[in-house]
Structures are given as C-alpha cells and as structure tokens.
mmCIF file of the N, C-alpha and C atoms, coordinates in Angstrom:
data_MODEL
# 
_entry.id   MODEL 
# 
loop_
_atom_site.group_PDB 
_atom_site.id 
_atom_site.type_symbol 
_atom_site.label_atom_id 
_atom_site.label_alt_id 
_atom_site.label_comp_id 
_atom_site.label_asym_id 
_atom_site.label_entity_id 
_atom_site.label_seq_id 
_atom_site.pdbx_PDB_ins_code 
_atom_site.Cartn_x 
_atom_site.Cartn_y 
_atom_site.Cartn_z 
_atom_site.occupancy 
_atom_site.B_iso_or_equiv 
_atom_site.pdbx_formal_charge 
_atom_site.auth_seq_id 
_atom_site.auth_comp_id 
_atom_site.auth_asym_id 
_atom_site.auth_atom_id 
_atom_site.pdbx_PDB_model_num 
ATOM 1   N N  . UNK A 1 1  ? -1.896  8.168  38.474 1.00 0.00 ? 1  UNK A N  1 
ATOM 2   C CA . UNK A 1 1  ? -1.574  9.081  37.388 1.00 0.00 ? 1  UNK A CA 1 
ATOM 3   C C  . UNK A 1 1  ? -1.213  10.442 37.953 1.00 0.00 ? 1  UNK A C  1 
ATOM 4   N N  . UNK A 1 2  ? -0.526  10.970 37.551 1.00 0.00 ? 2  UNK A N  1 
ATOM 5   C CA . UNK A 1 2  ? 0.076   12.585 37.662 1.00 0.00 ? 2  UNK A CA 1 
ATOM 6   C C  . UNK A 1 2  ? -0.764  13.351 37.639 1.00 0.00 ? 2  UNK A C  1 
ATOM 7   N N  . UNK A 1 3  ? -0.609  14.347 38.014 1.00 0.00 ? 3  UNK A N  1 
ATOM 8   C CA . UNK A 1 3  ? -1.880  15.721 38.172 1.00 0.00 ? 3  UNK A CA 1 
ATOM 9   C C  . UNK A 1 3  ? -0.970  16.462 37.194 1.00 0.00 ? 3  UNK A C  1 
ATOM 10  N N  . UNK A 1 4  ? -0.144  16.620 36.909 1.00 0.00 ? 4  UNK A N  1 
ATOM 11  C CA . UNK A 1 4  ? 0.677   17.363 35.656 1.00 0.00 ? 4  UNK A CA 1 
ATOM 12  C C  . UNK A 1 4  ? 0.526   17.596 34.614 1.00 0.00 ? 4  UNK A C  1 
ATOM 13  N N  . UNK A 1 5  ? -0.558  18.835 34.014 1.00 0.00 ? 5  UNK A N  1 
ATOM 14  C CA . UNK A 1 5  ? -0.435  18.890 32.875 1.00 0.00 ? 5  UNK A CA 1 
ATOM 15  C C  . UNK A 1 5  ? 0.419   18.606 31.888 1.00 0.00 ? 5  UNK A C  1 
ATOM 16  N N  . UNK A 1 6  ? -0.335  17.486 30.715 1.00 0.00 ? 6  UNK A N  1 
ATOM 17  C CA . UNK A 1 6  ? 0.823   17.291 29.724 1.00 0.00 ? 6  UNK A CA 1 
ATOM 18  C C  . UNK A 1 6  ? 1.222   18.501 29.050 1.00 0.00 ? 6  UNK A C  1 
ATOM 19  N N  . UNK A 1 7  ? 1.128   19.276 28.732 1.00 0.00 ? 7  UNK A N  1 
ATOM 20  C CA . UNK A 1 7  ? 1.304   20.246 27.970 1.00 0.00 ? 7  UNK A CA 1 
ATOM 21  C C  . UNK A 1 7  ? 2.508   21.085 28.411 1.00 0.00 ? 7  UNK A C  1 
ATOM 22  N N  . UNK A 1 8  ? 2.662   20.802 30.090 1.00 0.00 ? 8  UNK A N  1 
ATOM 23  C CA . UNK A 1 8  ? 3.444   21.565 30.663 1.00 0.00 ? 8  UNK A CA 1 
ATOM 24  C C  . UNK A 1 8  ? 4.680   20.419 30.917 1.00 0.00 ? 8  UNK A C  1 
ATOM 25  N N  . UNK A 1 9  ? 4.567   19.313 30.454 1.00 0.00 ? 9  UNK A N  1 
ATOM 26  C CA . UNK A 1 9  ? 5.550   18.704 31.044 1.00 0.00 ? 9  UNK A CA 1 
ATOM 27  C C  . UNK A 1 9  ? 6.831   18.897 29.777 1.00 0.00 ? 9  UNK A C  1 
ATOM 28  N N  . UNK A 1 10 ? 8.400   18.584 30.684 1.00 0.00 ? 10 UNK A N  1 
ATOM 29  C CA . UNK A 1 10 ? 9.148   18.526 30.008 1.00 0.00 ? 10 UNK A CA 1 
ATOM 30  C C  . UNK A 1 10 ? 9.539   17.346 29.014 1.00 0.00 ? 10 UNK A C  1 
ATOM 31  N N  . UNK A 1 11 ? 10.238  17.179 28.098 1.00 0.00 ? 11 UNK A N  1 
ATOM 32  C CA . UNK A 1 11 ? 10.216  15.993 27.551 1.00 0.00 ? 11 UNK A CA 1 
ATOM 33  C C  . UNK A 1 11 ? 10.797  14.609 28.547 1.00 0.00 ? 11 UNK A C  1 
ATOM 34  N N  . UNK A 1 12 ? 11.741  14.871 28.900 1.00 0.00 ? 12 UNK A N  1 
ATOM 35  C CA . UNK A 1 12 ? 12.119  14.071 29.934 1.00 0.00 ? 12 UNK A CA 1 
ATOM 36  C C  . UNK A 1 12 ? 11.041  13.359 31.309 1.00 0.00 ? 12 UNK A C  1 
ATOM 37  N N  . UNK A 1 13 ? 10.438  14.833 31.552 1.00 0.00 ? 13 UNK A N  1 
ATOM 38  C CA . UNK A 1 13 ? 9.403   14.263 32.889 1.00 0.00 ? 13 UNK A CA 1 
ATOM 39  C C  . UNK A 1 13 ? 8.078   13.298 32.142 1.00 0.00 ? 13 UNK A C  1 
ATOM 40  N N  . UNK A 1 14 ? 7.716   13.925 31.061 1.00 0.00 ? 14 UNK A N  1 
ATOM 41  C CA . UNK A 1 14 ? 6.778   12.692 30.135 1.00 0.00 ? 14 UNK A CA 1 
ATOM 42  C C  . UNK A 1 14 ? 7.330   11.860 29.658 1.00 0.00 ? 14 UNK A C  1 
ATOM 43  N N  . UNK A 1 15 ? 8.919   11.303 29.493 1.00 0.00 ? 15 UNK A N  1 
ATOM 44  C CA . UNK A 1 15 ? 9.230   9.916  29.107 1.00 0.00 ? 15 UNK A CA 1 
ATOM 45  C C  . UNK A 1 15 ? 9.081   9.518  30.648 1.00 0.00 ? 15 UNK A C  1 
ATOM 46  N N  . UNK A 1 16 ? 9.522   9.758  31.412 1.00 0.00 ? 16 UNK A N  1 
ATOM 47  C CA . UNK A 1 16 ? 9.715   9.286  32.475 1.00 0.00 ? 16 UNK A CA 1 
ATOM 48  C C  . UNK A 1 16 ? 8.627   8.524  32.991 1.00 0.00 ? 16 UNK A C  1 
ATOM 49  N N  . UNK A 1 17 ? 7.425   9.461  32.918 1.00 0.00 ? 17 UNK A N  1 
ATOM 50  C CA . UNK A 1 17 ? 5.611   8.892  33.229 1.00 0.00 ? 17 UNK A CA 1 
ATOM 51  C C  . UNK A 1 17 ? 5.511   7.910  32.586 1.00 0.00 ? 17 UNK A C  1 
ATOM 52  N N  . UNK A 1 18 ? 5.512   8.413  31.046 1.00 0.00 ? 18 UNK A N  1 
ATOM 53  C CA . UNK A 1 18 ? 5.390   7.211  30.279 1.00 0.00 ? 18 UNK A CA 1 
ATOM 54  C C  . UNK A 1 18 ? 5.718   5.754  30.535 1.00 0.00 ? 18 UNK A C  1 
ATOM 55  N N  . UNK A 1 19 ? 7.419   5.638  30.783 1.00 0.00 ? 19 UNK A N  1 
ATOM 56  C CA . UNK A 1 19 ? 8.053   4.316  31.034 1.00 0.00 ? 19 UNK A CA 1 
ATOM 57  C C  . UNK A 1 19 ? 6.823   4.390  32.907 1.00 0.00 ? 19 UNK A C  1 
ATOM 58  N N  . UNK A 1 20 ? 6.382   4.634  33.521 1.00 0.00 ? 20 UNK A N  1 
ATOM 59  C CA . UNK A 1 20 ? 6.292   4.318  34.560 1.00 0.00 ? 20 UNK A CA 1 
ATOM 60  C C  . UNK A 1 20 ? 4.126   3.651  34.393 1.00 0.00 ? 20 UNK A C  1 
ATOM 61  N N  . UNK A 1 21 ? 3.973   4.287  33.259 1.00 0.00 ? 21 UNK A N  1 
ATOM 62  C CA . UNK A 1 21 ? 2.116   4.068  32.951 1.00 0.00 ? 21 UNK A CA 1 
ATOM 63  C C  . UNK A 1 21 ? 2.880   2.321  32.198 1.00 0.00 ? 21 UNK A C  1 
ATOM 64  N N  . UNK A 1 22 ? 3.640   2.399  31.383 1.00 0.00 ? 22 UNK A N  1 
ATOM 65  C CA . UNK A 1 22 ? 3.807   1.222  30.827 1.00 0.00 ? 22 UNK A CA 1 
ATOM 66  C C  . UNK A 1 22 ? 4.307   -0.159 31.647 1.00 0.00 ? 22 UNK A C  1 
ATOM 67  N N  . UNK A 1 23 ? 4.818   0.295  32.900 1.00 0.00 ? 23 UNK A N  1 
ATOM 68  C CA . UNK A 1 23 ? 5.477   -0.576 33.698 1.00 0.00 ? 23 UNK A CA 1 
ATOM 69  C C  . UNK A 1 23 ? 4.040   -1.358 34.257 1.00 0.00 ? 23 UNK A C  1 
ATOM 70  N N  . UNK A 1 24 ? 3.173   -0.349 34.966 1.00 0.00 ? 24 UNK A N  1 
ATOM 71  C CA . UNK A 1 24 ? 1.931   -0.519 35.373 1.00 0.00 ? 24 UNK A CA 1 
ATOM 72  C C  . UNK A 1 24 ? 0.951   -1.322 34.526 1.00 0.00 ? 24 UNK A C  1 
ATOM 73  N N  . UNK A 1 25 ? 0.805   -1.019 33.427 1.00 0.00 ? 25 UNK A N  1 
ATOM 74  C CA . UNK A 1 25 ? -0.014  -1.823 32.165 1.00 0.00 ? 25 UNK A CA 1 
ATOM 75  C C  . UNK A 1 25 ? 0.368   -3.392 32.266 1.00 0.00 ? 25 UNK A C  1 
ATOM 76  N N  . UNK A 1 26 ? 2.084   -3.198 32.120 1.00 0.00 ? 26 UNK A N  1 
ATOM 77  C CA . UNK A 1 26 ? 2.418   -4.540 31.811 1.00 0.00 ? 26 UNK A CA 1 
ATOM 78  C C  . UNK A 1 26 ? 2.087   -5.281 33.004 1.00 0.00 ? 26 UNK A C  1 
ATOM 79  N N  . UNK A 1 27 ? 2.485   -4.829 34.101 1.00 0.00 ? 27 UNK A N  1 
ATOM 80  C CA . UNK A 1 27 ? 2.330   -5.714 35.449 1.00 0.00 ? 27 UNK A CA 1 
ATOM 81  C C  . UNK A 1 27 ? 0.769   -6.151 35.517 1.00 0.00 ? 27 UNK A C  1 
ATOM 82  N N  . UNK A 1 28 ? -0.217  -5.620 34.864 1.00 0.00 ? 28 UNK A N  1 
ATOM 83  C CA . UNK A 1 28 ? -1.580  -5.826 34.891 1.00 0.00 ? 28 UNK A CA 1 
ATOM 84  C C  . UNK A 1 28 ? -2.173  -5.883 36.093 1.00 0.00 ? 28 UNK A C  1 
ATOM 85  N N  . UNK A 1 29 ? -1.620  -5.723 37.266 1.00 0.00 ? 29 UNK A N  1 
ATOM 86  C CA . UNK A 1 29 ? -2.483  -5.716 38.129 1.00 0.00 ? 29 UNK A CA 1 
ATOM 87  C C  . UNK A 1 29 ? -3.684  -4.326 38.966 1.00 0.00 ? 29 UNK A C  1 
ATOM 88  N N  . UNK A 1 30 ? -3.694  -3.759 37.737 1.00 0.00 ? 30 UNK A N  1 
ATOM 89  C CA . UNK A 1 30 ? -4.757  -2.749 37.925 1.00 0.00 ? 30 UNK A CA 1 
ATOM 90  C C  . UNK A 1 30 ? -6.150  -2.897 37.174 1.00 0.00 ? 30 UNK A C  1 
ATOM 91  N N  . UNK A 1 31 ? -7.170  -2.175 38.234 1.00 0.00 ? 31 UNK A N  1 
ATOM 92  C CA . UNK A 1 31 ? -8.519  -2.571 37.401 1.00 0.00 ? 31 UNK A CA 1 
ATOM 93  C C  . UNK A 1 31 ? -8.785  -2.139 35.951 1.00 0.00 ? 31 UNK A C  1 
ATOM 94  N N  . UNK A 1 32 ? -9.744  -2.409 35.350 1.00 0.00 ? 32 UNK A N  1 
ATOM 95  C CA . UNK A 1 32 ? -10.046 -2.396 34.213 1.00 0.00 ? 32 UNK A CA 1 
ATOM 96  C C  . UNK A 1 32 ? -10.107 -0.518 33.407 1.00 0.00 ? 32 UNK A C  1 
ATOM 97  N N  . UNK A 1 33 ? -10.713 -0.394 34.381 1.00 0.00 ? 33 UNK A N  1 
ATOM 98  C CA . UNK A 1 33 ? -10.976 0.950  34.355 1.00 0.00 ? 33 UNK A CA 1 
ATOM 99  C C  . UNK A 1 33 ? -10.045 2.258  34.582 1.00 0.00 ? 33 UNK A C  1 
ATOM 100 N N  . UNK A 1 34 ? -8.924  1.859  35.773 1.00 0.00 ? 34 UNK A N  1 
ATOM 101 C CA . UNK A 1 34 ? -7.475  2.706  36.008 1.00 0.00 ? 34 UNK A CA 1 
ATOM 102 C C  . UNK A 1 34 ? -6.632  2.401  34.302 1.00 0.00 ? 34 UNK A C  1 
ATOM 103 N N  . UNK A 1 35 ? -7.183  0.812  34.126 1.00 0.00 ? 35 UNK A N  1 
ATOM 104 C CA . UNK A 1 35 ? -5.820  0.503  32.848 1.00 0.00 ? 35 UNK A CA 1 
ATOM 105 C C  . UNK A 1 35 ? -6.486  1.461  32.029 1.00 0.00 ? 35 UNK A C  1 
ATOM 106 N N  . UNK A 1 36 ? -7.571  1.871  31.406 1.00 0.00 ? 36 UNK A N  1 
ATOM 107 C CA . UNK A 1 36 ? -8.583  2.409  30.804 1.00 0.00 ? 36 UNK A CA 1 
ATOM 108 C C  . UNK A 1 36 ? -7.964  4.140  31.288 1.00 0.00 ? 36 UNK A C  1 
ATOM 109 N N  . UNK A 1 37 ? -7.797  4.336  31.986 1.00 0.00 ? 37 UNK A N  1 
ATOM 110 C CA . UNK A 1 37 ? -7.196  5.937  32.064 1.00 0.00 ? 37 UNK A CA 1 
ATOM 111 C C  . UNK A 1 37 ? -5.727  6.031  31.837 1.00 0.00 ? 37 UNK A C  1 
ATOM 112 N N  . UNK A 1 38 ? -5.053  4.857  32.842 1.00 0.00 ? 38 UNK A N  1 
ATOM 113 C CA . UNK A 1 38 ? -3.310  4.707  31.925 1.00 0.00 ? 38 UNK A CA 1 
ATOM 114 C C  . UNK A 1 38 ? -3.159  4.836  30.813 1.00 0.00 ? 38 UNK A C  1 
ATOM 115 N N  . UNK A 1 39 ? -3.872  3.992  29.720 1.00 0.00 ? 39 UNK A N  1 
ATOM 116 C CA . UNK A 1 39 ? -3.759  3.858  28.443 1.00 0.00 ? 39 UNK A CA 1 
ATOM 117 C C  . UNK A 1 39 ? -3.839  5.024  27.791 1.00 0.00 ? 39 UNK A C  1 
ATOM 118 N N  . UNK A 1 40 ? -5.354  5.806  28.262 1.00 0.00 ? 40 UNK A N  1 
ATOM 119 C CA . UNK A 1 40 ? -5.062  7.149  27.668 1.00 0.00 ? 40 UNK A CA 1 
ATOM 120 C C  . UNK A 1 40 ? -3.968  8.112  28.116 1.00 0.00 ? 40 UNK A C  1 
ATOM 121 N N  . UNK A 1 41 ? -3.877  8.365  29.464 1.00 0.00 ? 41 UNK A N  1 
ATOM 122 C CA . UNK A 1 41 ? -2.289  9.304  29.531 1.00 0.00 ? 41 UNK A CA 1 
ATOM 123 C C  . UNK A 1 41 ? -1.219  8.590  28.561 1.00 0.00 ? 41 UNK A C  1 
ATOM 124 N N  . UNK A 1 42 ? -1.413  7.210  28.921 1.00 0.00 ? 42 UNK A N  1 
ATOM 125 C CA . UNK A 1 42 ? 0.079   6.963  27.897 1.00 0.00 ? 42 UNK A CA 1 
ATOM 126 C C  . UNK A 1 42 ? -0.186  7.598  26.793 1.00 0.00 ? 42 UNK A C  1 
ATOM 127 N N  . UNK A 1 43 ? -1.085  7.675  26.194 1.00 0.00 ? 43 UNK A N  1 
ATOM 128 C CA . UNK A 1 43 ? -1.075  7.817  24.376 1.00 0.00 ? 43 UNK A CA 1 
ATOM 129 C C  . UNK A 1 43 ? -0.901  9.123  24.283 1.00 0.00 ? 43 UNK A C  1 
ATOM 130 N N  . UNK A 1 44 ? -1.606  10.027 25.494 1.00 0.00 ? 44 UNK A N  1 
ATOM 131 C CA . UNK A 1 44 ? -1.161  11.207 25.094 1.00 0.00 ? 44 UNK A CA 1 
ATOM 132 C C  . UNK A 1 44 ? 0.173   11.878 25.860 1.00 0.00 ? 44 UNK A C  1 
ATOM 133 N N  . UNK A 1 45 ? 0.591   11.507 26.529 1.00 0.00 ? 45 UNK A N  1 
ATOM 134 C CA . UNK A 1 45 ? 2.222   11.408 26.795 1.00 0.00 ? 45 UNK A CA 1 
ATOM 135 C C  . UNK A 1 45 ? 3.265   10.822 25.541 1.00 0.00 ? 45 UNK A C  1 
ATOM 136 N N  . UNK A 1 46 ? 2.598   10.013 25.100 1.00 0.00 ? 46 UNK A N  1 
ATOM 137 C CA . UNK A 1 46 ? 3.642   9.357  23.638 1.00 0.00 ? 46 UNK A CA 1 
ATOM 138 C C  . UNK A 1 46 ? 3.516   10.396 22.664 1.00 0.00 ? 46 UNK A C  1 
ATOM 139 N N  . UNK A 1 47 ? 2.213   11.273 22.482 1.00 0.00 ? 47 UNK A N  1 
ATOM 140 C CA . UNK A 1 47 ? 2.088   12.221 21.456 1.00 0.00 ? 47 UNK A CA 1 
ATOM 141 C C  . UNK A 1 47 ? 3.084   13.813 21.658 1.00 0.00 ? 47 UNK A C  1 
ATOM 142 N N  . UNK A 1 48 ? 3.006   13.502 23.199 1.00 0.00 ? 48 UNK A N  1 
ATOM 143 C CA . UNK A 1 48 ? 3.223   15.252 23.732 1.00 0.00 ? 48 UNK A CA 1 
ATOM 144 C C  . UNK A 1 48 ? 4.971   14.602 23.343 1.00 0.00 ? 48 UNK A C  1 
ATOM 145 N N  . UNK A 1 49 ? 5.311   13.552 23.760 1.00 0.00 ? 49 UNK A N  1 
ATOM 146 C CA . UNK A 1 49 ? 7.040   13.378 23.778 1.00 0.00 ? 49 UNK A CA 1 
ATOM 147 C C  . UNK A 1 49 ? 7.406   13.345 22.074 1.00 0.00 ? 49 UNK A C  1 
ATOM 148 N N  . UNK A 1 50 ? 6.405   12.704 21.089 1.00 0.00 ? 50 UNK A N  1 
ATOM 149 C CA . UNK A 1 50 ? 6.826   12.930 19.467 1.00 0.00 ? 50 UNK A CA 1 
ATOM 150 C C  . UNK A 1 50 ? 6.848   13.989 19.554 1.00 0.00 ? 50 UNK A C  1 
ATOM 151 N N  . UNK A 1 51 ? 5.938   15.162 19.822 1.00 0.00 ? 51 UNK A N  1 
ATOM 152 C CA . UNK A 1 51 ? 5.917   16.594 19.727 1.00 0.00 ? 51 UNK A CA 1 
ATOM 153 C C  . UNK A 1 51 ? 6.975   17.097 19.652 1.00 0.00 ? 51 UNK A C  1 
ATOM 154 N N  . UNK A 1 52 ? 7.543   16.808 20.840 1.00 0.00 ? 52 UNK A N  1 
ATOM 155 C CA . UNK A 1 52 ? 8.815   17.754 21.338 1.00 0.00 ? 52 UNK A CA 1 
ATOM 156 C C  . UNK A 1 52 ? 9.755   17.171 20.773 1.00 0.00 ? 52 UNK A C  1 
ATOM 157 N N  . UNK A 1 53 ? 10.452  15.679 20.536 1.00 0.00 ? 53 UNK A N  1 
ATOM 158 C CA . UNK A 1 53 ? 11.259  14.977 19.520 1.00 0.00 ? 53 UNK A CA 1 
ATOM 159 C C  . UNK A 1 53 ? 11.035  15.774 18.366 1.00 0.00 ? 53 UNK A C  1 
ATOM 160 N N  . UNK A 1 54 ? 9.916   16.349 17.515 1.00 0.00 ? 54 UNK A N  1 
ATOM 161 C CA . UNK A 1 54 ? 10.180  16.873 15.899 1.00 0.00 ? 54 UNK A CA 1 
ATOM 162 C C  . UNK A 1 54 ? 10.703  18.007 16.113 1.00 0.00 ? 54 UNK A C  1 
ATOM 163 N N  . UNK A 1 55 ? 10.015  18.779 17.344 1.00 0.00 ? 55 UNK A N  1 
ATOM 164 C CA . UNK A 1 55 ? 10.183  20.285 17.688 1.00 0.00 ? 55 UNK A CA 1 
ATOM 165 C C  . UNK A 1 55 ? 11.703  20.557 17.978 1.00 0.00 ? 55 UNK A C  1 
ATOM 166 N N  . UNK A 1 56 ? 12.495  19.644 18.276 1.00 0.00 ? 56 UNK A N  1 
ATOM 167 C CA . UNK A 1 56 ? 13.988  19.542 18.581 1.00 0.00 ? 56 UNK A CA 1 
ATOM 168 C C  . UNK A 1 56 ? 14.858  19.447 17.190 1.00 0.00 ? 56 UNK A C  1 
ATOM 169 N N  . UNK A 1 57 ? 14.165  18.230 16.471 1.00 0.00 ? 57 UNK A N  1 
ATOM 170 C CA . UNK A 1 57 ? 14.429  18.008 15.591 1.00 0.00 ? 57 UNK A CA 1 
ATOM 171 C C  . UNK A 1 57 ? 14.708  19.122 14.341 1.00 0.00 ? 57 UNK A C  1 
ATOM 172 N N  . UNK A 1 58 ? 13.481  19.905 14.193 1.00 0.00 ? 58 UNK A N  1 
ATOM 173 C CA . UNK A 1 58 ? 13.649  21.332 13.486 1.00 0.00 ? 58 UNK A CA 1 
ATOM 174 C C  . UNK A 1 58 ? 14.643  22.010 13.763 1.00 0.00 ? 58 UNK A C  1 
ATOM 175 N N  . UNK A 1 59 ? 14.698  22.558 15.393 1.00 0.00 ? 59 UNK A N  1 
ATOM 176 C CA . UNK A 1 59 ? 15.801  22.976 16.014 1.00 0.00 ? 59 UNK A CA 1 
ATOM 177 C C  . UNK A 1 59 ? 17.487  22.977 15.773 1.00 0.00 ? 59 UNK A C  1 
ATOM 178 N N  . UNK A 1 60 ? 17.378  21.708 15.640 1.00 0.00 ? 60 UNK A N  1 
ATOM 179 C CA . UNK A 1 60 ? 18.443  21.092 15.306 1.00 0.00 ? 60 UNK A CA 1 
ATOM 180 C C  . UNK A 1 60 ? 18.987  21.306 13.614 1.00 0.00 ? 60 UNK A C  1 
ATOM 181 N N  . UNK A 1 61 ? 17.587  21.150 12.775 1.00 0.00 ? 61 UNK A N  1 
ATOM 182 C CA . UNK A 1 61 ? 18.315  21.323 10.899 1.00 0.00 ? 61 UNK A CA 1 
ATOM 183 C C  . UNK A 1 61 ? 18.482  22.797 11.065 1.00 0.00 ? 61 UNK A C  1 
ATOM 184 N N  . UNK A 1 62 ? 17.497  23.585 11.377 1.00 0.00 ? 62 UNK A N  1 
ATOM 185 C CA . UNK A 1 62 ? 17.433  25.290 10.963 1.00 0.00 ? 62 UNK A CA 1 
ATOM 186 C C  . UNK A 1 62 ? 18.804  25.359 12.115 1.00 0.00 ? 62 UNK A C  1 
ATOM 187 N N  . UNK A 1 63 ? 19.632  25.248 12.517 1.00 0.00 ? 63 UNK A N  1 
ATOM 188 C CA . UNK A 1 63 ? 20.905  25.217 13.207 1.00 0.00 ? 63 UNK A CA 1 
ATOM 189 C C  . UNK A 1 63 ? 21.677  25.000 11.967 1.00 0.00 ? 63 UNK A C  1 
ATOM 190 N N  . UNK A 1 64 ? 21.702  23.674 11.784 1.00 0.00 ? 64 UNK A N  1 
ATOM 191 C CA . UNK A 1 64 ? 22.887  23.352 10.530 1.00 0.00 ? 64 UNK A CA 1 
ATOM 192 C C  . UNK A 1 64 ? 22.780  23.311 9.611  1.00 0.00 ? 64 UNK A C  1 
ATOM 193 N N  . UNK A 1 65 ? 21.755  24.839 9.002  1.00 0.00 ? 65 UNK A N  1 
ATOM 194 C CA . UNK A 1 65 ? 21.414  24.699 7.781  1.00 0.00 ? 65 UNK A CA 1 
ATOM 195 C C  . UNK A 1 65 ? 22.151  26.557 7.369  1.00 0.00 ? 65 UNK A C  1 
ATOM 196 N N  . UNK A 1 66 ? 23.142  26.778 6.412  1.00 0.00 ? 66 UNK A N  1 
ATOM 197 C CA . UNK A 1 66 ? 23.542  27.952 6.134  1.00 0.00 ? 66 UNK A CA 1 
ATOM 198 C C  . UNK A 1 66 ? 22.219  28.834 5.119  1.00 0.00 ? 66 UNK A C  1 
ATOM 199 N N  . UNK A 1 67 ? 22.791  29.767 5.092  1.00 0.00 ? 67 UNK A N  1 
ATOM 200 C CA . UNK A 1 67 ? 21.888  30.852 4.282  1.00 0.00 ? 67 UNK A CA 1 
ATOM 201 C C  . UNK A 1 67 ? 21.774  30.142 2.695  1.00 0.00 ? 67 UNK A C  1 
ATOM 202 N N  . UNK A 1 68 ? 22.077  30.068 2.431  1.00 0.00 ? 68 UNK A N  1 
ATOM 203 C CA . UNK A 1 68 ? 22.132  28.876 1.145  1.00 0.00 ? 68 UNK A CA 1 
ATOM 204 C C  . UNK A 1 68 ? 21.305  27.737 1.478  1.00 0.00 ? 68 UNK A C  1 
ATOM 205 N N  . UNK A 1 69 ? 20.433  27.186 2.296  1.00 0.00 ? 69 UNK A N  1 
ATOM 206 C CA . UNK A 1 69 ? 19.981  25.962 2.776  1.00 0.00 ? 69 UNK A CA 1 
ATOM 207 C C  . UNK A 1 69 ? 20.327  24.526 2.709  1.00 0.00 ? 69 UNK A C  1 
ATOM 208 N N  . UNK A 1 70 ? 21.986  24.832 2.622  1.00 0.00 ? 70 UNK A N  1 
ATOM 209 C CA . UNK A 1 70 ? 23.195  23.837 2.459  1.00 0.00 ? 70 UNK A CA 1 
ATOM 210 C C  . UNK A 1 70 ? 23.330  23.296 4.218  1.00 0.00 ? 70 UNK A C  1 
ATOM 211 N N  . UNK A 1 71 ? 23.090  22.013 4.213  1.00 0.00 ? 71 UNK A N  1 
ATOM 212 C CA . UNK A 1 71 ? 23.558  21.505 5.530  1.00 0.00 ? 71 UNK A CA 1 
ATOM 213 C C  . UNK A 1 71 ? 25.133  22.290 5.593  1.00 0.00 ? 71 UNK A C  1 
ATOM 214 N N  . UNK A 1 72 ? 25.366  22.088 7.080  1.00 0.00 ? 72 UNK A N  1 
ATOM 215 C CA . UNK A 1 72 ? 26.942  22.960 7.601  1.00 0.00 ? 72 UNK A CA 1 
ATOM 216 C C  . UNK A 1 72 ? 26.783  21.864 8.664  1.00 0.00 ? 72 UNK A C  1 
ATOM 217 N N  . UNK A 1 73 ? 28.033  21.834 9.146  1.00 0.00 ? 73 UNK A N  1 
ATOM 218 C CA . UNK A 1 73 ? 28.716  21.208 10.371 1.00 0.00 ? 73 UNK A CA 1 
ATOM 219 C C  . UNK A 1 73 ? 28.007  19.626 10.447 1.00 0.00 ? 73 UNK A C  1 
ATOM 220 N N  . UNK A 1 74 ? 27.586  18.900 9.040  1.00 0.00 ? 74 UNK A N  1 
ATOM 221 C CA . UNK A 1 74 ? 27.617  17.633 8.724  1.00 0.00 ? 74 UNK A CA 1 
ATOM 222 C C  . UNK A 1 74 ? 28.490  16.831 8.474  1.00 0.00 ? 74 UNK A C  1 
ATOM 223 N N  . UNK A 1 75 ? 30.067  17.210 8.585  1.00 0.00 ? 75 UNK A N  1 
ATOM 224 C CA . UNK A 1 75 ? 30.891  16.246 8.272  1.00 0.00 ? 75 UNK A CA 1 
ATOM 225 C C  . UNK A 1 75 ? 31.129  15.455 9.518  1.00 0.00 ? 75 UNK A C  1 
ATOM 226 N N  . UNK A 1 76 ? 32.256  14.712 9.511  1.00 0.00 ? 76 UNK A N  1 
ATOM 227 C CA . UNK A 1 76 ? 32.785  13.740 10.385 1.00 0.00 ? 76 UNK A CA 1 
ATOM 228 C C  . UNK A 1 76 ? 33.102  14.667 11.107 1.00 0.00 ? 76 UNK A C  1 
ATOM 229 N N  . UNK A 1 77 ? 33.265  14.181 12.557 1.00 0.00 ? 77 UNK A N  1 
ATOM 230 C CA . UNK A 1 77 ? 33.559  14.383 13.955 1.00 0.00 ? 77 UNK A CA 1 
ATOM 231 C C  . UNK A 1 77 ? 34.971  14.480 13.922 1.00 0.00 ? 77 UNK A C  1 
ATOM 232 N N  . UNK A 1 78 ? 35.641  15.562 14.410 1.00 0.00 ? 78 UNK A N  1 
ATOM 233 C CA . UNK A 1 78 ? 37.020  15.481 14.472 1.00 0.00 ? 78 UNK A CA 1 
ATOM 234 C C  . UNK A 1 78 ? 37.649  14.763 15.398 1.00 0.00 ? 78 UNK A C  1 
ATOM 235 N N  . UNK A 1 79 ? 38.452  13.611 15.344 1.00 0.00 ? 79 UNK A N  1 
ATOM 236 C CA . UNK A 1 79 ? 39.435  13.069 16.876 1.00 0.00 ? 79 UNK A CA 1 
ATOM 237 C C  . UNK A 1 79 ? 39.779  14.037 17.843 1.00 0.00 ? 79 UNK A C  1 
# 
C-alpha cells in the first residue's frame, strides 16, 4: 500500500492505486490480513475519487450555467 495520503492524492493517482489494490484482491494471493488493509484503502480511495468526480462535476454546471441559471454551451457540437 502507498504511504500517500489520500486526501492529497490527485484524482488520477487514486484511480490508478485503486485499479492496482483491486488487481491484488482479485489475484488473492495475499494474506488475510494485507487483503483486510487493501480493502480498506480501496474503499477509501473509491470515496476520495467520487469526491473529486462530483467536485468536477459542480465545476463543470456552475461553468455552463448563465446568470439566469439557464444551461449555456449545451447544444450540439459544431463539425
């Protein structure tokens, strides 16, 4: 497991852990007790990465949202 605070990690470097605690789980060949600490980083790596997914997400409406709280720049994609 990482010495990296979750809190400090980027979203990317905690998917990254993540896919790498899950690779480990699945392969099962760790003791009872390591799977027992994987499991928890995973869960809280899955929480810290929703985090930052909604936190983007906001980011993203209060962007395309005008003073009127009318979505903007929702239409089709120009060719």
């Amino acid at each position: 497991m990482a010495d990296t605070p979750i809190e400090d990690m980027s979203f990317e470097a905690a998917m990254a852990e993540l896919e790498q605690v899950v690779t480990k789980l699945e392969r099962g060949d760790v003791a009872l007790e390591e799977s027992i600490g994987l499991y928890e980083r995973g869960a809280a790596l899955k929480a810290h990465c929703e985090a930052r997914l909604k936190a983007a997400e906001e980011k993203v409406a209060a962007i395309t949202l005008n003073a009127d709280g009318q979505a903007t720049g929702t239409g089709p994609l120009a060719d």
